[in-house]
N, C-alpha and C positions, 0 to 999 in steps of 0.2 A: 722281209726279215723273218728267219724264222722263229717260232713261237717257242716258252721255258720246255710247255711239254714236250712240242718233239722232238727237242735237242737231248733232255734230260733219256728219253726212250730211245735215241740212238745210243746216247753214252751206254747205259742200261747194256744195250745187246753188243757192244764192241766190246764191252769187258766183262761180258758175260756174267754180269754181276746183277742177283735177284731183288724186288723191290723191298725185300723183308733184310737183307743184307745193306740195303742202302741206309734202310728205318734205322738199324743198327747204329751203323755208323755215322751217321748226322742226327743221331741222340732223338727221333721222333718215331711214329707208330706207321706200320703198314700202310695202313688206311690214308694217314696224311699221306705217305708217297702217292698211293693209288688217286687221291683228287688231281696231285699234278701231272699223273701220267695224262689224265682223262681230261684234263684242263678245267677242273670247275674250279679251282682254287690255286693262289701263287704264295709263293712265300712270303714270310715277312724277312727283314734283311738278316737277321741272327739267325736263323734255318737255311736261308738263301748260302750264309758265311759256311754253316755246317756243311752243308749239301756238296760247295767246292771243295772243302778240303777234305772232304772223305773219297772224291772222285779224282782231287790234284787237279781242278781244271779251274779255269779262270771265270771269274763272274761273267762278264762281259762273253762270254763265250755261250755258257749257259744258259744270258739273255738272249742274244741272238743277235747280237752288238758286233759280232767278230767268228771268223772262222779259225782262229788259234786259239788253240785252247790251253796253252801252255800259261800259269799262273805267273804273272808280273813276278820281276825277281827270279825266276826258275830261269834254269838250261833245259835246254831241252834232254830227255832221258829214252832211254829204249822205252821200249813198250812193256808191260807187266809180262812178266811169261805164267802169271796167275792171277785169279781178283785176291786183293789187297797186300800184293807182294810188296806197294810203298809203304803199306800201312806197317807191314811187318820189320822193313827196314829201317824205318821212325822211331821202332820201338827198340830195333836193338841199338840204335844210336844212342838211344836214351840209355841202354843199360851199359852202353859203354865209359856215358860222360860217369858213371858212378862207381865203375868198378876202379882199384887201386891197383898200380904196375905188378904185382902178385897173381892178381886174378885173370887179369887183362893178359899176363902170360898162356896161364892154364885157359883160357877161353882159346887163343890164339891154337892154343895145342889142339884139341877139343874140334875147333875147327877144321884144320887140317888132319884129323884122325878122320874125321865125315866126311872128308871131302876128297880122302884117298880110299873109301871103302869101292867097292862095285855098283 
């Protein structure tokens, strides 16, 4: 089975995503990343929780329980063509459920003005 750390250190380098960028996003410090790369230390389950959904991958994956890493309940999705391009889509979903059939127009427009430049 293999181990948190060097699952965690593969994900790490397939989405080229830095140990300070993960601290980020799983709400903890460098340093706590850097014990788990280095294995002196595992998470508790509320870090372990962060840790998946900042990566989009399944716990059981992370532990070293399963080679899919695709999170119970997901479809399977392309692959990021950036780090945190899910993170980013998350967010604009979120600001979709809030804008009103007005805004949601001019956004729509907005979008398609960016998305027709060069």
């Amino acid at each position: 089975m293999i181990s948190f750390s060097i699952r965690l250190k593969e994900i790490l380098k397939d989405r080229g995503m830095t140990q300070t960028e993960l601290a980020e996003k799983a709400h903890t410090t460098t340093a706590t990343i850097s014990r788990y790369l280095n294995n002196n230390r595992t998470p508790n389950i509320e870090l372990l929780n962060n840790i998946t959904i900042a990566l989009n991958v399944a716990t059981d994956y992370l532990l070293g329980k399963t080679d899919d890493p695709t999170p119970p309940g997901k479809k399977e999705s392309a692959p990021e063509l950036y780090p945190g391009q899910n993170q980013d889509i998350l967010r604009l979903q979120e600001i979709y459920k809030e804008l009103d059939e007005e805004d949601l127009k001019t956004l729509i427009k907005y979008a398609d003005f960016l998305n027709s430049q060069p």
